[in-house]
C-alpha positions in Angstrom: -6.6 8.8 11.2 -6.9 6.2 13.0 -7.9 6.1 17.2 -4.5 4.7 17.8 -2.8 7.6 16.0 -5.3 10.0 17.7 -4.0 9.1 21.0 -0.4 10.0 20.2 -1.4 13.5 19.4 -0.1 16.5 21.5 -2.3 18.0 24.6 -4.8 20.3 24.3 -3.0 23.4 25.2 0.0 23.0 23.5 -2.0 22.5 20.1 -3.3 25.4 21.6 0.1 27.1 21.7 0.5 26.0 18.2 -2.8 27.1 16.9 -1.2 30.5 15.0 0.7 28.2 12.6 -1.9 25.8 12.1 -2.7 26.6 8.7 0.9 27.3 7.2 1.7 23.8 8.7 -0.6 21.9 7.6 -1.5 23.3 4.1 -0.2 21.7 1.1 0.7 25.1 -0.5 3.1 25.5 1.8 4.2 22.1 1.0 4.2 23.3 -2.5 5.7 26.3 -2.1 9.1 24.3 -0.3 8.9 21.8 -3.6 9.1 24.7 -6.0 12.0 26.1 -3.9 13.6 23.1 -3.9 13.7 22.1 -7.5 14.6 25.8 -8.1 17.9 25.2 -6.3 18.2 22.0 -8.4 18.2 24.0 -11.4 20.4 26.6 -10.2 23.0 24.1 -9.5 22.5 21.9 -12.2 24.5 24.3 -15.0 27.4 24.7 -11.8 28.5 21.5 -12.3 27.2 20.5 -15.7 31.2 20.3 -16.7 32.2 18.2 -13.7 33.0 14.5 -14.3 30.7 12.6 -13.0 31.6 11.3 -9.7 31.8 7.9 -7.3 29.9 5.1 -8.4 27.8 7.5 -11.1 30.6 6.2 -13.8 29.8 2.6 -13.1 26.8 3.3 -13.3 26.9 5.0 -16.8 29.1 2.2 -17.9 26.5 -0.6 -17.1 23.8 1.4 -19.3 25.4 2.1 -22.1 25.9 -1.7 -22.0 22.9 -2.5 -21.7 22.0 0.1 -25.0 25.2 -1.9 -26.9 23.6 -4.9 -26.4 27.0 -6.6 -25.4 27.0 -9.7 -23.0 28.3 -8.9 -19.8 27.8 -10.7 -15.8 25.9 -7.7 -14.1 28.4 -6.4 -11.0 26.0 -3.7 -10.3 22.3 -3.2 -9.8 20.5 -2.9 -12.4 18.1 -0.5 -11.3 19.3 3.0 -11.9 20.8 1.8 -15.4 17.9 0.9 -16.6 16.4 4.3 -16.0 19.3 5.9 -17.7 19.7 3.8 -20.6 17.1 5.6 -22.8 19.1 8.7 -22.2 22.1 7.1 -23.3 20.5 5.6 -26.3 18.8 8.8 -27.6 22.4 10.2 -27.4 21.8 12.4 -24.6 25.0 13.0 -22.1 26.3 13.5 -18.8 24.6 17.0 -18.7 21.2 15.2 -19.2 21.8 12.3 -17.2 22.4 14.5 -14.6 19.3 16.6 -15.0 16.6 13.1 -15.5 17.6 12.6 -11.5 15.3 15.3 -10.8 12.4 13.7 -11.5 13.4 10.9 -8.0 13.6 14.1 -6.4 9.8 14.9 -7.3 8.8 11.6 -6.2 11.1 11.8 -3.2 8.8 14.9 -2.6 5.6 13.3 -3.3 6.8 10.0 -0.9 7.7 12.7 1.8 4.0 14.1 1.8 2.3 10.7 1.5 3.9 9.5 4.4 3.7 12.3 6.8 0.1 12.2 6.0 -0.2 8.6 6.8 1.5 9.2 9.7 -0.4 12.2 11.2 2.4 14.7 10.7 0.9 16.5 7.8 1.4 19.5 8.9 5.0 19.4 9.6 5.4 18.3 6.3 6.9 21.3 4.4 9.5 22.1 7.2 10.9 18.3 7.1 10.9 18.4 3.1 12.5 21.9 3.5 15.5 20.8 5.5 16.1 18.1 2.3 15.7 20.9 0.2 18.5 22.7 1.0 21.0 20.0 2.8 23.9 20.2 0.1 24.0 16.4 0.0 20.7 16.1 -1.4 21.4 19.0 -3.6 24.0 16.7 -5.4 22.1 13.2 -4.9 19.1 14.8 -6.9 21.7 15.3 -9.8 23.9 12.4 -9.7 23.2 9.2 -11.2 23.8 7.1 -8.1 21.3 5.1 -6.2 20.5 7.3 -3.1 17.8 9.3 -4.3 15.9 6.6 -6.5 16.1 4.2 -3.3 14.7 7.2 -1.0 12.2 7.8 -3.0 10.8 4.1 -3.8 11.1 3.2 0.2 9.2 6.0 1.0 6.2 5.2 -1.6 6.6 1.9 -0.7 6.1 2.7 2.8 3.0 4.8 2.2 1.6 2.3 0.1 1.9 -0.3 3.2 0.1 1.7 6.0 -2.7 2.4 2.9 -3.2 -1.1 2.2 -3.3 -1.4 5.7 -6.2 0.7 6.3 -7.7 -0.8 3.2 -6.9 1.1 0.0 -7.2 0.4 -3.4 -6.2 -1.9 -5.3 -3.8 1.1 -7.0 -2.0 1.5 -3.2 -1.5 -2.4 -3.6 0.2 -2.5 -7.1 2.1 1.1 -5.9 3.5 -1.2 -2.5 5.1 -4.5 -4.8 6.2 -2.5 -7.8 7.9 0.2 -5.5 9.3 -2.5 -3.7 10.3 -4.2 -6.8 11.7 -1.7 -8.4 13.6 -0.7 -5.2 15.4 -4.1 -4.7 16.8 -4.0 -8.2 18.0 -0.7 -7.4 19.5 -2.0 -3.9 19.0 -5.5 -3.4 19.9 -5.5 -0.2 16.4 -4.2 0.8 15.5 -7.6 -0.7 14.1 -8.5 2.9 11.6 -5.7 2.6 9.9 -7.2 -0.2 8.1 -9.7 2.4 8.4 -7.4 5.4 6.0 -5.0 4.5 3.3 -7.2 3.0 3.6 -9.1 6.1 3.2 -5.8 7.9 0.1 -5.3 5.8 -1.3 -9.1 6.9 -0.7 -8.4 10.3 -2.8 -5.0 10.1 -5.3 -6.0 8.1 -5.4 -9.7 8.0 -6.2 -10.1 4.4 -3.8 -11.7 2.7 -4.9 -11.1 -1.3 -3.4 -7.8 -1.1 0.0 -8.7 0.3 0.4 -11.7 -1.8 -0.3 -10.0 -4.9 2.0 -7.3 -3.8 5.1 -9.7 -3.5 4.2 -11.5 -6.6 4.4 -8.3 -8.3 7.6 -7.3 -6.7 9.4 -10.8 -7.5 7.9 -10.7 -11.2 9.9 -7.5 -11.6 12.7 -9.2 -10.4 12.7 -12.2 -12.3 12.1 -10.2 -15.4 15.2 -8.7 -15.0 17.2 -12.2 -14.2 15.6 -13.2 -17.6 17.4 -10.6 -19.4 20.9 -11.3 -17.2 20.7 -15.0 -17.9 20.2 -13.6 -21.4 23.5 -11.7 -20.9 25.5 -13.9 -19.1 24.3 -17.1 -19.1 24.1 -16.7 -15.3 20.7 -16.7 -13.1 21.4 -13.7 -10.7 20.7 -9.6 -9.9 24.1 -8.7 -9.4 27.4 -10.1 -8.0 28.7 -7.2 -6.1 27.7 -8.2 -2.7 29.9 -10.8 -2.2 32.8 -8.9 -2.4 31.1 -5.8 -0.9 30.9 -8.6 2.3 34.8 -9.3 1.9 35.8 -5.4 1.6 34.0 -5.1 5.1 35.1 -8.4 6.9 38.5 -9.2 5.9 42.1 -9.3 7.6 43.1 -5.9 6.6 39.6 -4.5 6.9 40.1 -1.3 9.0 38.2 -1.2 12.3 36.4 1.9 11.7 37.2 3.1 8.0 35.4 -0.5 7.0 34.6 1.4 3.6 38.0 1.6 2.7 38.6 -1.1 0.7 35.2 -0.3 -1.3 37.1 2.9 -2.4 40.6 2.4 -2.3 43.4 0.4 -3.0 42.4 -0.6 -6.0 44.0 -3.1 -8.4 46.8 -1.1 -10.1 46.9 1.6 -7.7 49.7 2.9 -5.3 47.7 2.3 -2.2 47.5 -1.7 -2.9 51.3 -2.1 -2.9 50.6 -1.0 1.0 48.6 -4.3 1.3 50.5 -7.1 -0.2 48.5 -10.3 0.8 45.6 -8.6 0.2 46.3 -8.1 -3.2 47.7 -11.7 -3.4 44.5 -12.9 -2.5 42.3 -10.6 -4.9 44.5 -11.9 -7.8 43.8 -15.5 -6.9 39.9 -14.6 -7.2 40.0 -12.6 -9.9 42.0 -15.0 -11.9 38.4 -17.4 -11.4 35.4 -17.2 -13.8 33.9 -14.1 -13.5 30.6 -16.0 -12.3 32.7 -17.9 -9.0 34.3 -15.1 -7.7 31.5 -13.2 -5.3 31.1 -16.6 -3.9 34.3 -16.8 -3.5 35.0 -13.7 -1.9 31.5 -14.7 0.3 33.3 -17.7 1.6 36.3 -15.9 2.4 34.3 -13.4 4.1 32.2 -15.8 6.0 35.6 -17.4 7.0 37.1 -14.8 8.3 34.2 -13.9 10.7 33.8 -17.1 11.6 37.2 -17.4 13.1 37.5 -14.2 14.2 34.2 -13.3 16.2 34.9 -10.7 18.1 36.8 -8.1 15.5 33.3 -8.5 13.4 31.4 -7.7 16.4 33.7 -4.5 17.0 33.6 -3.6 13.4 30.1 -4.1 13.6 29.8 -1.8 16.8 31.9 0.8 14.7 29.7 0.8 11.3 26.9 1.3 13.4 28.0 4.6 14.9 29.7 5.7 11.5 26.6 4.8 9.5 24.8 7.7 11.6 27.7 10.2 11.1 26.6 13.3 9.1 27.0 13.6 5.4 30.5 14.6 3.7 29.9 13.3 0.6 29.4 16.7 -1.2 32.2 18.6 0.4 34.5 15.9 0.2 34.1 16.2 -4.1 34.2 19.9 -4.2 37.6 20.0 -1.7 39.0 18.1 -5.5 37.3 20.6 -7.5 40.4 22.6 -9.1 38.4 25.9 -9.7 36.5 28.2 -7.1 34.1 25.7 -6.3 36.7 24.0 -3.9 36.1 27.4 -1.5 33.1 25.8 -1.3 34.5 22.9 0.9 34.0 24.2 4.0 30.7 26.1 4.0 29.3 22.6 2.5 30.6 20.6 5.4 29.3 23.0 8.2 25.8 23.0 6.6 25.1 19.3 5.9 26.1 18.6 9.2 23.7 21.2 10.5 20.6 19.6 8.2 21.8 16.5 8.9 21.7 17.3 12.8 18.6 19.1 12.4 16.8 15.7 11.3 19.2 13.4 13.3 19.1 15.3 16.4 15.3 15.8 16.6 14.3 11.9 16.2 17.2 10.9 18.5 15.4 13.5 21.2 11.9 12.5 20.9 12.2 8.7 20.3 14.4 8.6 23.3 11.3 10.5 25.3 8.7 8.7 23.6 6.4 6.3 26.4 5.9 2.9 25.8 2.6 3.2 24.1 4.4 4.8 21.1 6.1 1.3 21.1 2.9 -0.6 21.0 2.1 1.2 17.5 1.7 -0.4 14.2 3.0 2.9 12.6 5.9 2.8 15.1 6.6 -0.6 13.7 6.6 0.0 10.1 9.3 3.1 10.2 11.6 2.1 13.0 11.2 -1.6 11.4 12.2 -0.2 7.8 15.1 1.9 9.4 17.1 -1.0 10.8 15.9 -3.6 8.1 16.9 -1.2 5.8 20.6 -0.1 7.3 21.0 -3.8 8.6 23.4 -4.7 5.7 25.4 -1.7 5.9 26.3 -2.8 9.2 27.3 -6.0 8.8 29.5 -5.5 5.4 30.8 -2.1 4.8 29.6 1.6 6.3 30.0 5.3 5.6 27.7 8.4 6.0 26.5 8.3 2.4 24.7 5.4 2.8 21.9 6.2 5.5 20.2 8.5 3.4 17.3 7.0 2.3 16.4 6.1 5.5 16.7 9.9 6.9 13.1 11.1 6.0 11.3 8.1 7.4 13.3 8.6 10.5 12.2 12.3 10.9 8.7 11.3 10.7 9.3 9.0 13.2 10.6 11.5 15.2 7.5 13.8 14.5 5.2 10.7 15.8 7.3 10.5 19.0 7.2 13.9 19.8 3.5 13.5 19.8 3.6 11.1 21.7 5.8 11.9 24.8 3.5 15.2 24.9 3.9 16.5 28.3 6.0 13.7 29.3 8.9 14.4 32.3 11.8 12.2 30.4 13.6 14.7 29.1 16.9 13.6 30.3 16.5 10.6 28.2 16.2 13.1 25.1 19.5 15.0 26.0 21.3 12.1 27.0 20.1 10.1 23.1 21.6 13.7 22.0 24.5 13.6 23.6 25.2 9.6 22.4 24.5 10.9 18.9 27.0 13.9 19.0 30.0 11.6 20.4 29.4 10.1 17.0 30.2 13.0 15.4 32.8 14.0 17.1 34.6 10.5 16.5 33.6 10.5 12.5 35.6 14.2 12.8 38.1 12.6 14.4 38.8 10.0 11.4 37.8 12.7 9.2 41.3 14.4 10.5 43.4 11.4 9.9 42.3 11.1 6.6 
């Protein structure tokens, strides 16, 4: 550990106070013990909703790798990350039962990232209660068992952020090849982490000022990426990842964009559906880019986009204000797909709800406290840097195109560990108030996502 981080640590009498649950805090068997319970419950549930279809994006998902298995020519719209990993399922004639179940092992290394990080950040022994809360949330229950991107892109930001503060303190050359293909791997999944790829090297430079290391990490990360836009120019004839974000950017920014709901359009009113007749010139102006070449139209729709904002500054600085308090609502994603579940499972709805928000608060509500209380030194620290510094750079897109609960996710576990370093670091500190009144901002957030929750 280094000096800086021992300075953050808590006074002498309350680790004192503490001293009784030294052990069970800081050993890795308990640590253990919360991983087995955790992919216990994963099991349990697994067979519950092996019949379900499989839900949101997962489909798309699905669709892209058995593509990809047909060896048919398609322009990528998605990312190609997670169908990649489940294409070998598909093409060993596995199904949505087994799809399902191969999410567990990002769960693992969701576990694994967890641990390495808290121990690189000096909260190793408040390890297995952050992990537990994860275990059990309901939301992370189903993101361990859906093919969707949540859980792979938690997992690889949280090795990838490990892997920085090791190279920092001058690790292997295994923590160096660990830090570019995570963060390789983790913009194909999300490419809109893209920025990370040189962030966190440069972090590493600026650490250790050695810049082998780094450089080799973001050749490695590119390398991964350009091996894949080999294989989509081999596809499509087309140099690119994907060519979802351009429209992603017009669904957010647009006329009929709601002010709040800015996910809608990612999820509704679809071409064909009811809800599009209720949006007209909208669905003029999606028929005169989808009538393009399929390879012009997320520019298109960027232009648009860009357009729009341009001319309209202030109602993209509102909705901006607004995705940026819904992006930090609590999770509904789970209940909101058993309240459509025909069978018993819809009694469910309710009991779901009231306990992701309480994980979800648990985590949420904690960081927001002790950040809020933390002194300036805890500012001044390169850790402090690296996992606030990932958090925004990480939820920065989200808040300029389209937000909703679902997507902050990945960024929760960092964000508890940074609240674990800030609680450390306020110690005795007499700025409570600014805790209570961070707590209070964060639950008026709540209550207005309830309140759009109720208008449906």
């Amino acid at each position: 550990m280094s000096g800086e981080l021992k300075s953050l640590q808590e006074p002498a009498t309350e680790r004192g106070s503490l001293a009784w649950l030294g052990t069970l805090l800081t050993s890795r068997q308990a640590f253990m013990a919360v991983v087995c319970l955790s992919v216990a419950i994963r099991l349990v549930a697994l067979p519950l909703g092996a019949r379900e279809p499989l839900v949101s994006d997962s489909t798309d998902y699905r669709e892209m790798a058995a593509l990809l298995v047909s060896g048919a020519h398609f322009l990528p719209y998605w990312p190609p990350g997670l169908p990649l990993y489940l294409a070998p399922f598909l093409a060993a004639g596995f199904g949505d039962a087994v799809l399902r179940a191969s999410m567990l092992l990002w769960w693992v290394l969701f576990c694994w990232g967890i641990y390495r990080l808290a121990v690189d950040a000096g909260a190793k022994r408040v390890a297995w209660l952050v992990l537990l809360v994860f275990a059990v949330a309901p939301a992370e229950v189903h993101f361990s068992m859906e093919p969707m991107t949540q859980m792979p892109a938690a997992a690889l930001l949280l090795l990838a952020m490990s892997a920085a503060v090791r190279c920092s303190a001058g690790a292997r050359w295994s923590e160096v090849l660990l830090l570019g293909g995570s963060l390789g791997l983790l913009s194909l999944v999300r490419p809109s982490v893209l920025p990370l790829l040189v962030v966190l090297p440069a972090l590493v430079f600026i650490r250790r000022r050695q810049l082998l290391g780094p450089l080799v990490a973001v050749a490695l990360g590119c390398a991964m990426i350009f091996a894949w836009m080999v294989k989509a120019h081999q596809l499509s004839g087309v140099w690119t990842i994907n060519t979802s974000n351009g429209v992603n950017l017009y669904y957010g920014n647009n006329p009929w964009t709601p002010m709040y709901r800015t996910w809608y359009f990612g999820s509704h009113a679809k071409p064909g559906s009811e809800e599009i007749l209720d949006f007209p010139e909208y669905a003029a102006v999606l028929d005169h880019v989808m009538a393009l070449p399929a390879v012009n139209r997320g520019a298109e729709f960027q232009r648009l986009a860009v357009s729009y904002v341009e001319h309209h500054p202030v109602a993209f600085v509102v909705r901006t204000l607004n995705r940026i308090r819904c992006y930090w609502g609590f999770d509904t994603f789970t209940a909101a797909n058993l309240r459509s579940v025909p069978d018993w499972k819809h009694r469910l709805f309710a009991p779901v709800l009231a306990m992701d928000a309480v994980c979800y608060l648990a985590i949420a509500g904690f960081a927001a406290f002790w950040i809020a209380c933390a002194p300036a030194a805890f500012w001044r620290s390169w850790e402090t840097w690296l996992l606030a510094g990932t958090v925004v750079l990480y939820s920065l897109p989200y808040w300029v195109t389209m937000s909703h609960p679902t997507y902050h996710f990945p960024v929760m576990a960092p964000l508890a560990l940074l609240g674990v370093r800030a609680r450390e670091a306020a110690g005795g500190s007499g700025r409570r108030w600014h805790g209570w009144a961070s707590v209070v901002v964060l639950g008026l957030v709540q209550v207005e996502w309830l309140y759009y929750l109720a208008k449906g």
